[in-house]
Each structure stands twice: as C-alpha cells, then as structure tokens.
N, C-alpha and C positions, 0 to 999 in steps of 0.2 A: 486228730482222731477223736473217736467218742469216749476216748477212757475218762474224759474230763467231763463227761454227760452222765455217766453210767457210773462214775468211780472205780471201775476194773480197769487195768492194764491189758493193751492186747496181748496175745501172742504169738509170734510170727512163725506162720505155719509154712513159708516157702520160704525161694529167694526172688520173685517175683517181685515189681513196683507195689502190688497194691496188697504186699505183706503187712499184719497186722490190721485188715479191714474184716472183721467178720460180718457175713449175709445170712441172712434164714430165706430159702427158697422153698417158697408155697404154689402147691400149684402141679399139674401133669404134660405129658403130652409133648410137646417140642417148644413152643414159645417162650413160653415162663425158663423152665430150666433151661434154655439156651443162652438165656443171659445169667445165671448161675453157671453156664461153663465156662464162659470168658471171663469169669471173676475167678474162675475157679484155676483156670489156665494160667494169671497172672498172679499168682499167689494167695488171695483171698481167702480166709475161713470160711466156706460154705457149708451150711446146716443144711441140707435138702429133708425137709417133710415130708414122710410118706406118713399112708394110709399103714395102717395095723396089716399084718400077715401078708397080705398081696404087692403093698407095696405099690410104686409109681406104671401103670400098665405099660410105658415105655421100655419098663424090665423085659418084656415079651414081645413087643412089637415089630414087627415083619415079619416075613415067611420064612429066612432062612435061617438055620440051628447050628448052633456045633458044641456035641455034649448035652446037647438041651438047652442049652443057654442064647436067649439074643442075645445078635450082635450088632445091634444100635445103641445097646447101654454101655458099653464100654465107652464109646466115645464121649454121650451124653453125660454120663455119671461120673467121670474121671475127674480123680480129685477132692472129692466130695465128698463129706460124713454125712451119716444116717440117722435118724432118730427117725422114730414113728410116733404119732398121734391122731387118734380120731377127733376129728375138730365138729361129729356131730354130736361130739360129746361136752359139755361143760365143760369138763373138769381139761379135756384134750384141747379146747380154745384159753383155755386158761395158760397152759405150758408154752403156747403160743406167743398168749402176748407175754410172758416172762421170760420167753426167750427175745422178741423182740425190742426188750426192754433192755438187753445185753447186746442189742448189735447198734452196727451203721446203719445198714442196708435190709432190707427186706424186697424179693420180688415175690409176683402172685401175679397170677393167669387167671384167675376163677371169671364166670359172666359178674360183671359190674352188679356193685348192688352186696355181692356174696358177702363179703368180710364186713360190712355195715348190719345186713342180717346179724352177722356172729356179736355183732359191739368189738367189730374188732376193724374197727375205718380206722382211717387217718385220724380223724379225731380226737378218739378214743386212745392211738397205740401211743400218738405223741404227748400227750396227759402226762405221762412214765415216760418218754424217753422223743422229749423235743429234737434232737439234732437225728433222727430217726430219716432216711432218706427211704419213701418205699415206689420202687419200680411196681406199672400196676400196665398191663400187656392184656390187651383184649381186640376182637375182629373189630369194634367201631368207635371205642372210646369210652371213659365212662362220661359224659354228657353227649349232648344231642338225639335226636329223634330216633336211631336207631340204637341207641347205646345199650338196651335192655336185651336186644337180640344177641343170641349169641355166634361166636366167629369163627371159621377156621380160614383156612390159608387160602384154599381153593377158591371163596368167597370173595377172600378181600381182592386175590389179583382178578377178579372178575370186576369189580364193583370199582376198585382203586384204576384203572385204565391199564393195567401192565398185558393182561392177557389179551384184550382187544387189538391190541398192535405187534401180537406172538402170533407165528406163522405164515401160512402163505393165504394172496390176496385170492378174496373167494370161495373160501373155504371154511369150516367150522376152527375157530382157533382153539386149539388143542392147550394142555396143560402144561405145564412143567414138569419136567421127571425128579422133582426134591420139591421138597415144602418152602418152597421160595418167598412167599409170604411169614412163614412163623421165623425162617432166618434171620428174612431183613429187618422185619420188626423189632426180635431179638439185639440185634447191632445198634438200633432208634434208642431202644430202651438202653442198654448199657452205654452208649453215649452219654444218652440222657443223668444216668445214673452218676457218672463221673463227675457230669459239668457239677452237678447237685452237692457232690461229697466234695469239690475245692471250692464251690462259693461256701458252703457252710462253712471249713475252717478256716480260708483264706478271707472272707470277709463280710460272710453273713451272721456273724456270732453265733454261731456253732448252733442254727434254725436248722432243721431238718425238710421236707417238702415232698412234693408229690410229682411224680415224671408219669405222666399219660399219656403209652406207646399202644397207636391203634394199627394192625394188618392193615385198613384201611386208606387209610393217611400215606400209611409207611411206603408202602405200593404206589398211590400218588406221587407222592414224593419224587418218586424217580423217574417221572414223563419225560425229563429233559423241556425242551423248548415247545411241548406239544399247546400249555394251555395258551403262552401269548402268541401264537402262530394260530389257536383258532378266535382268541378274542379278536385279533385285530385282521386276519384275512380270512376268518373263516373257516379254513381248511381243518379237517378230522384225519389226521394220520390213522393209516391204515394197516395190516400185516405186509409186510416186503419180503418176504421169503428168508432167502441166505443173505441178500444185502440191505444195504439202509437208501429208501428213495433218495436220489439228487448228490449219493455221495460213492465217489468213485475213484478207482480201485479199492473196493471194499467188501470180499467177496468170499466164494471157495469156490476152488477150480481145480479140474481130472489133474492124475497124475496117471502114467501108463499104465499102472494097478490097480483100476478102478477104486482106489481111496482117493480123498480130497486133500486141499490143505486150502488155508486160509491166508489170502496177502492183504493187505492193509496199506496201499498207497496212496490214499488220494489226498496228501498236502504234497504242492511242488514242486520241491527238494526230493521227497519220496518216488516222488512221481518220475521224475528225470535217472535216478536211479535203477527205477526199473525197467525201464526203459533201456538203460546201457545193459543191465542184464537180460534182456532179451535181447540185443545186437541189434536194435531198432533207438538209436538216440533219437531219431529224426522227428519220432512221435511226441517227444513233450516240446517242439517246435510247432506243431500241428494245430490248427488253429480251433477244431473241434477236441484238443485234447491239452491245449497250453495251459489252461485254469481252472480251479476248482468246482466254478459253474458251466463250464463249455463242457469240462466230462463230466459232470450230475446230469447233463441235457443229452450227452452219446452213450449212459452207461451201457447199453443193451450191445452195441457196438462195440466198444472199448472191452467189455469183459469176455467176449466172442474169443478176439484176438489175444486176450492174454492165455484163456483157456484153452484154446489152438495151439500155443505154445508149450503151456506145461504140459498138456496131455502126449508129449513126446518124451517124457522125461519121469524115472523113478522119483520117488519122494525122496531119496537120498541125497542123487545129484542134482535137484531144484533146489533141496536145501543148501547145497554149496554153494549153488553157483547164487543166491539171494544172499546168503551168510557174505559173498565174497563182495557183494557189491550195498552191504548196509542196508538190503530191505525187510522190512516188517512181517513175519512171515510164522506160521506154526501148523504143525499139524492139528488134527481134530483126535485128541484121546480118548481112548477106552481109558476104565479103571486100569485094567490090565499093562497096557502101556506107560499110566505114570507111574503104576508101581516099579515098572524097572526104568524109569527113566533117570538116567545119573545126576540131572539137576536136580529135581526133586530130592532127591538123597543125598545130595552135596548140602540143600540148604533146609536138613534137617526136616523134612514135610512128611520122613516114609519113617514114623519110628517102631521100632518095634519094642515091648513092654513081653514082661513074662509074669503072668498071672496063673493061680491055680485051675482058674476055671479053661482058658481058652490055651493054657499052655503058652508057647511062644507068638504073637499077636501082634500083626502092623497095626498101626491108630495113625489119624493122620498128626500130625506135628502140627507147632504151635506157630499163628500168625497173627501179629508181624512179630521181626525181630526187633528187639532192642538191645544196646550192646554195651549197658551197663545192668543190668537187671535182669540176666536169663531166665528161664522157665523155662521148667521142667513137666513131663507127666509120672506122677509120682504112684497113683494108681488107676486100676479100669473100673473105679467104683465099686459100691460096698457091693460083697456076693448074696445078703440081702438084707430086707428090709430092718433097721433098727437095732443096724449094728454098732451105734456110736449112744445108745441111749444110756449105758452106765455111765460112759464117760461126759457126755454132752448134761444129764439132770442131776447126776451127781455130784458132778465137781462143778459145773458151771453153776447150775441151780441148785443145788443142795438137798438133791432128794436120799436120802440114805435106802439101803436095800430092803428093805420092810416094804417102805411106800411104793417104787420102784413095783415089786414081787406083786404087791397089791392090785398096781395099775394097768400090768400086763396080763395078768393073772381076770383082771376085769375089762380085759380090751382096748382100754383105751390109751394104750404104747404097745 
C-alpha cells in the first residue's frame, strides 16, 4: 500500500480485496467513473470529483425519473464519496493534487492534454506522491495522430472494428443498445490499474506509472482472429446476422411462440447431443454434418432443420428436453425477464438497496464472485454533489471550517 509513500495509514472502508486502496476519480460521463465503480464494488476508497453545485451530469442522464431523480447514478455512483472542486480554479486544482498526493490510484477521462494544461500530468502529480498509479481513459490515447481528438464510445466501435462486423450483411450496421465502447474500456483500464498497483508493491519499489486505456484499442482488442485472417488470406469479416460465418449450430431459432432462443452446438460432442435431442442421432454421422468444417460449409442447411424442429415446441419444453440431454442453450432476455429470473437471484446479480431517494431499488449485483473477500453494495451514491467535502478536506487534508465556509462560499467546492 502507499501509506509507506504518503505516511498515512489507510482505512479500510469495505470488506472487499482492494480494502484500504484509496482512488480520486476525475473526470464525467461513463468511462472514467466506470472504472471508479469496480474499485468502488471491491472495496476501494473512492473520492469521485465533481464539478461545484451541478455535479457529474451522469447525476441526470437518461430519459427516465423516479421522484426526479436519475436512475443511472445509482449504479454508477455506488459506493462512492463526494467532494466537489472546480479544477478551473487554482486554488480547486490545487485540492486535487493534494488529494492525489494521499492516494494510490487516480482515474481521469478528460481529452488528453487536459491535466498537463492544469500542471496536473503525471509528471507533476508523482513529484509528491511517486508510487501514485493514474488510470488515464480517452476515445484514442493520449499519443499518436489522433490522440488530440476527442472520444466517445459510438466512435471508437466505429473506428476500433467492433461495429463493422455488428448486424446483418448488407445493411447499415446499426449501434449498440449500451455504451459498449466506454464499458469495455473501463475493464482495460481497471485491469490495467491493478496489474500497476501489484508490480509497484510486489516489485517495482513502490514506482507509481501510467495505464493508457483508449475506446479505440479497447474495441480492437476484441476482433478475435479477424486481423491474422485478413493479413495472411485476405479476407474482411463481415456482419453475419444472428450466427457467426463458418460456425455451426450457432444460432437462434423459433419456438411455437414466436420468441427465439439461442443453441450453441457446433463442437462435436455438442453437436452429437443434439442431435439425440432431436431423435435424429443419425445426423452427426452425416457426412455434411460430421465436423466442424463440413457444418461451417451446410450452415444454411443444418440451421433450417434445427429450426423446423424447435418451432414445434414451447420454450419451456425445448428447454427440457436440451436441459435433459446437456446442450448449450438460453433464451434471449428482456430486462424484465432477468429480473425474475431465479438464477440471477440465487447468484446475488438482482440486489435490492433501500435508499431515501428511490425508496426500495434493484441495482444489479456485484461481478465476479470471490469467496473469500465478498462485497457488498453499501450505497447508491451521494444524493448530491460534495457531500463528503467536510469529511474528505478536513480530516484528510486538514482544512478547518473557516477555509472550507471560504471555498464554498467562493465556488470553488
């Protein structure tokens, strides 16, 4: 830990693994503070920075209210203390780096460039406080040719290859219904963040460093086998609809309800089982269906006659009779649907929290499990902005209530 950088001892604010790590999260929006949630999930001190009076606009963001209040911050926010600081202020980048000078960790989202503007780079923050690890989350990085530009999500899976190979072939490839780019990013970065906080105690003498997590990359990153499949034959994977080219049973197909569900057989073991669950063993004998590549070359064929089959059958009794014979098999949920779904609820995914503002409130639960170290959700974040600033400048920092009265009083908390 950095109490041996900083001279303060932490204090362990959960029962989470990465109790006693304190974070100052900088920054708006979903990226940045995404990775302050899964620190924040796992015990972590999380300082989240907001702006004076308004606060992070994720406080309000979406269409839908209850009481007035968004219901995105609860999840985002959870866990999380408050301080506010205007950082166009002096004196509010000042409190900044003085709080960064009492942590591990620090993340920040701003366009590249921003915190160097402030004299508040890496450079500068680790001067005061070397073992300082700062997660730094941006649409392209901060070097190379477009690093100046700045990023949202929509961009990067445009640009990173993810959205080009999303939907069906022919068509305009449509979006994502979640900010699948500021997510994934988020998980790059707190990855990243991790590996940084055990090489510095475990065996970089207690050196602090820099994790730069780009939407762009991040996105990349998850092509699968796309780019050595076009360096060496060429080929440009394309949108395939509901299945994957060349890979089969791998699909969604009718049920007598006109809902779908989803089977997932094509390794040969799988494959031969469902087959006995369709009272057709005969077919993983079949010599257009005996191998992985004989059914990539019949999928059009092969998913005909699976589909033929389920579409006689409710999705209750497909689900048995696949349940009975070991194949890979799910339906397609609504929200609505996992909310009552018993797994989900068996493995702690649907929690509910009672907070003043939203009353009694599902939040999703905490993933993965670990089963020495639980976590908890302990709140749905502060009800508003710079609600932790007595406690967070006063006892951490040492501001007594004069100066505090002063600061607020002048904007700049």
């Amino acid at each position: 830990m950095s109490a041996s950088l900083t001279g303060k001892a932490r204090t362990a604010t959960g029962s989470g693994p990465l109790s006693g790590i304190r974070a100052i999260e900088v920054g708006q929006l979903l990226a940045g503070p995404f990775v302050g949630s899964r620190l924040a999930d796992f015990g972590a001190e999380v300082i989240k920075v907001e702006p004076p009076v308004k606060g992070d606009p994720m406080r309000d963001w979406g269409h839908h209210r209850y009481n007035g209040h968004g219901l995105w911050w609860p999840t985002l926010a959870r866990n999380k203390k408050s301080v506010t600081a205007n950082l166009r202020d002096p004196r509010g980048r000042d409190l900044l780096r003085r709080l960064a000078a009492e942590a591990d960790a620090m993340v920040e989202n701003f366009k590249p460039g921003t915190l160097e503007k402030w004299n508040l780079g890496p450079d500068e923050l680790h001067k005061e406080n070397p073992g300082l690890v700062i997660a730094r989350v941006s649409g392209f990085g901060q070097t190379g040719p477009y690093s100046e530009r700045p990023g949202f999500a929509s961009v990067g899976e445009a640009m990173g290859g993810i959205r080009y190979i999303n939907g069906f072939p022919d068509q305009p490839q449509p979006r994502f219904g979640i900010s699948l780019g500021d997510t994934l990013t988020a998980l790059f970065a707190f990855e990243g963040l991790l590996m940084a906080l055990y090489w510095r105690d475990a065996g970089g003498g207690g050196k602090g460093q820099v994790v730069d997590a780009a939407i762009v990359e991040s996105c990349f990153s998850m092509l699968e086998s796309t780019l050595p499949e076009y360096d060496k034959c060429g080929v440009v994977r394309k949108p395939s609809g509901t299945g994957l080219p060349n890979v089969a049973p791998s699909n969604i197909y009718p049920t007598n309800d006109g809902t779908y569900i989803v089977i997932a057989a094509n390794v040969d073991p799988m494959f031969r089982r469902l087959c006995a669950a369709m009272g057709q063993p005969e077919l993983a004998e079949d010599p257009r269906f005996s191998t992985h590549l004989a059914r990539g070359d019949h999928v059009e064929l092969l998913d005909g006659m699976i589909g033929e089959w389920t579409s006689t059958m409710t999705p209750k009794d497909l689900g048995a009779i696949l349940d009975e014979h070991g194949v890979v098999y799910g339906p397609i949920n609504s929200i609505a649907e996992i909310a009552e779904d018993p797994h989900f609820k068996a493995r702690d995914m649907i929690v509910r929290v009672e907070d003043e503002r939203f009353g009694d409130i599902a939040v999703p639960g905490i993933a993965p499990k670990l089963s020495e170290t639980p976590c908890e959700v302990n709140w749905l974040g502060r009800d508003e902005p710079g609600k932790d600033n007595e406690a967070i400048y006063g006892e951490l920092l040492g501001l007594d209530t004069k100066a505090l009265s002063e600061l607020t009083e002048e904007g700049v908390i």
